[in-house]
C-alpha positions in Angstrom: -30.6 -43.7 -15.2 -30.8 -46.5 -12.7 -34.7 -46.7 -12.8 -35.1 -46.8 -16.9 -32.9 -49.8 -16.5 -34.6 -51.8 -13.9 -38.1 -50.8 -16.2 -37.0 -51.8 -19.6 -35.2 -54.8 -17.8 -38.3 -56.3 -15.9 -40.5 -55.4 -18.8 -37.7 -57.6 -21.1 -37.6 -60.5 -18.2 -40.8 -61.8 -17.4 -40.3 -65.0 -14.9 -42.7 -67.5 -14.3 -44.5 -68.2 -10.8 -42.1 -71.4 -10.6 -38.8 -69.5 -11.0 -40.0 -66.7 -8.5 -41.3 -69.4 -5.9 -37.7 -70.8 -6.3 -35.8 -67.1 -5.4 -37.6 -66.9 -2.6 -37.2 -70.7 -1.1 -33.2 -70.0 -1.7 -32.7 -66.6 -0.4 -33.6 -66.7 3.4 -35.2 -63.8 5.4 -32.4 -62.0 7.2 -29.0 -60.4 6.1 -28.1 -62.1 2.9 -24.7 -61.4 0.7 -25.5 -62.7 -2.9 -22.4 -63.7 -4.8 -22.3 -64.9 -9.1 -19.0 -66.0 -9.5 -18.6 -66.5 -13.3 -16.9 -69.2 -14.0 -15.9 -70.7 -18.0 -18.4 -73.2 -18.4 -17.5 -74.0 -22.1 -13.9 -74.7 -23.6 -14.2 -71.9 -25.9 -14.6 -69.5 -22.5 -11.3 -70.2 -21.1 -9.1 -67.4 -22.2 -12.4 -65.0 -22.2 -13.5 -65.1 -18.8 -11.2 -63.7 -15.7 -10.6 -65.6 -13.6 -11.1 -65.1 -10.1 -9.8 -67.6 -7.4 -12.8 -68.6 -5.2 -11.4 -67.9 -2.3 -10.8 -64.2 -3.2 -14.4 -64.0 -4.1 -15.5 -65.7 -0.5 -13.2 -63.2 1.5 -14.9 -60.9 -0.1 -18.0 -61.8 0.9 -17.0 -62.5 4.4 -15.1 -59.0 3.6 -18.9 -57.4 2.6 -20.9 -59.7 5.6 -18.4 -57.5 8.4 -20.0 -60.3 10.8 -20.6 -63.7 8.8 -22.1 -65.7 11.5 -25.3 -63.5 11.6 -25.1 -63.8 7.6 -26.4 -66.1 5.2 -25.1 -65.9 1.8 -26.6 -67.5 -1.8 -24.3 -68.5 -4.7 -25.3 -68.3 -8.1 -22.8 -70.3 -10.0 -22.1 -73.2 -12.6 -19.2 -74.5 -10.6 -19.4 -77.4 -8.9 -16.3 -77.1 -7.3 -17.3 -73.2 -5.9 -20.6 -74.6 -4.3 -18.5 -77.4 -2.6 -16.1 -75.1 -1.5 -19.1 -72.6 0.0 -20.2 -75.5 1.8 -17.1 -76.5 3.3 -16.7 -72.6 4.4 -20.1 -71.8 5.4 -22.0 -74.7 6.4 -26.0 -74.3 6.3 -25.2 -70.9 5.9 -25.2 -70.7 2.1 -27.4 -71.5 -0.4 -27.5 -72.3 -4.2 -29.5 -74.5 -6.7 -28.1 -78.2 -6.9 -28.9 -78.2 -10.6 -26.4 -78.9 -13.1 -28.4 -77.8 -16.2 -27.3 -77.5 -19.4 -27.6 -73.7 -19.7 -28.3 -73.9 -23.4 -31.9 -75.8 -22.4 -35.0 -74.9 -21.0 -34.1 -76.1 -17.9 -31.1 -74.2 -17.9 -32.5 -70.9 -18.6 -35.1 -71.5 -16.0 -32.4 -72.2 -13.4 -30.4 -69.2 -14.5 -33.2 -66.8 -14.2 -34.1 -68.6 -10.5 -30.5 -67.3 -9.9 -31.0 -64.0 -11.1 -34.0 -63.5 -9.0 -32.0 -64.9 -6.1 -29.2 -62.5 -6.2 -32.0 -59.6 -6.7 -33.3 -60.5 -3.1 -30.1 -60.2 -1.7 -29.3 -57.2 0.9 -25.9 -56.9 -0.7 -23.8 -58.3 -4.0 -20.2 -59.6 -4.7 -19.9 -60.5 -8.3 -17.3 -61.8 -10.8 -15.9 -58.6 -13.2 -17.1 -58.4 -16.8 -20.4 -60.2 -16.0 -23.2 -59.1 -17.6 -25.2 -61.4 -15.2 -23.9 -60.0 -12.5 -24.8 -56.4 -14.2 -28.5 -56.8 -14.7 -28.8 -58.6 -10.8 -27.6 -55.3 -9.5 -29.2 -53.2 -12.2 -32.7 -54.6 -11.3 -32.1 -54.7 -7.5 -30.7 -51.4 -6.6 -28.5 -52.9 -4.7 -24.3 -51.9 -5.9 -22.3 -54.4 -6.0 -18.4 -55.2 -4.6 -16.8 -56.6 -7.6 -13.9 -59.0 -7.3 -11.1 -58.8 -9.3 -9.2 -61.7 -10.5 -6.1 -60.3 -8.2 -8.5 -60.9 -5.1 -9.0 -57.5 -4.6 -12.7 -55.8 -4.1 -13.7 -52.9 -5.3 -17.1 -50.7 -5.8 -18.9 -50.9 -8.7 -20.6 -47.6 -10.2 -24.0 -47.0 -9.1 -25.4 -47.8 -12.8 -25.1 -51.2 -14.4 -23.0 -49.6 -17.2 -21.8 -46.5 -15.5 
């Protein structure tokens, strides 16, 4: 059941004032479409994660928006080369964090959980398959996500996290 999940899962993640000041400066007020692309960020990752081209995962969110000029949108990602790319496509429209943090650090896991509260604010969700990131956003939010698939197609995720 949807709502023992988003219980046990805010009683398990307890963010700091910081971090939740953070979500809400990133996620604008208005229509926003959240999207975690998963990306490898470790060597060992390459063959493990699927891969979905970025421009798949931004139709799809243009796809999700129906009318992307009256949409903002927030990236939660550790690829540089997605966020430049979301810039290049959306202007001012989209947001994400400029860190680069290790995410094995502190500071890492502060910025991750910043972008886990982000993409909980968000009015909708397109997410990466297979990410358990992208799971607990939509678990804890309510809100069902489009997932991508790695051939660039979206689909509808089930209504519970591991449904």
């Amino acid at each position: 059941n949807g709502d023992r999940f988003r219980r046990l899962a805010r009683w398990l993640l307890r963010p700091r004032q910081p971090e939740i000041a953070a979500a809400r400066e990133l996620v604008p007020q208005g229509r926003v479409v959240g999207i975690h692309l998963r990306t490898p960020m470790f060597d060992w990752e390459d063959d493990q994660i699927p891969h979905v081209p970025i421009d798949a995962a931004f139709d799809c969110a243009d796809s999700v928006a129906k009318d992307s000029s009256a949409t903002a949108f927030f990236l939660a990602t550790p690829s540089q080369a997605a966020k430049q790319a979301a810039k290049e496509r959306w202007g001012d429209a989209v947001k994400f964090q400029r860190s680069e943090a290790d995410r094995h650090s502190e500071k890492g896991m502060a910025a991750a959980m910043v972008d886990l509260l982000a993409l909980m604010r968000c009015d909708q969700m397109v997410t990466s398959p297979l990410s358990t990131f992208g799971y607990v956003a939509h678990g804890m939010s309510s809100v069902y996500p489009t997932v991508v698939l790695p051939s660039g197609e979206c689909v509808s995720a089930p209504p519970e996290p591991c449904g």
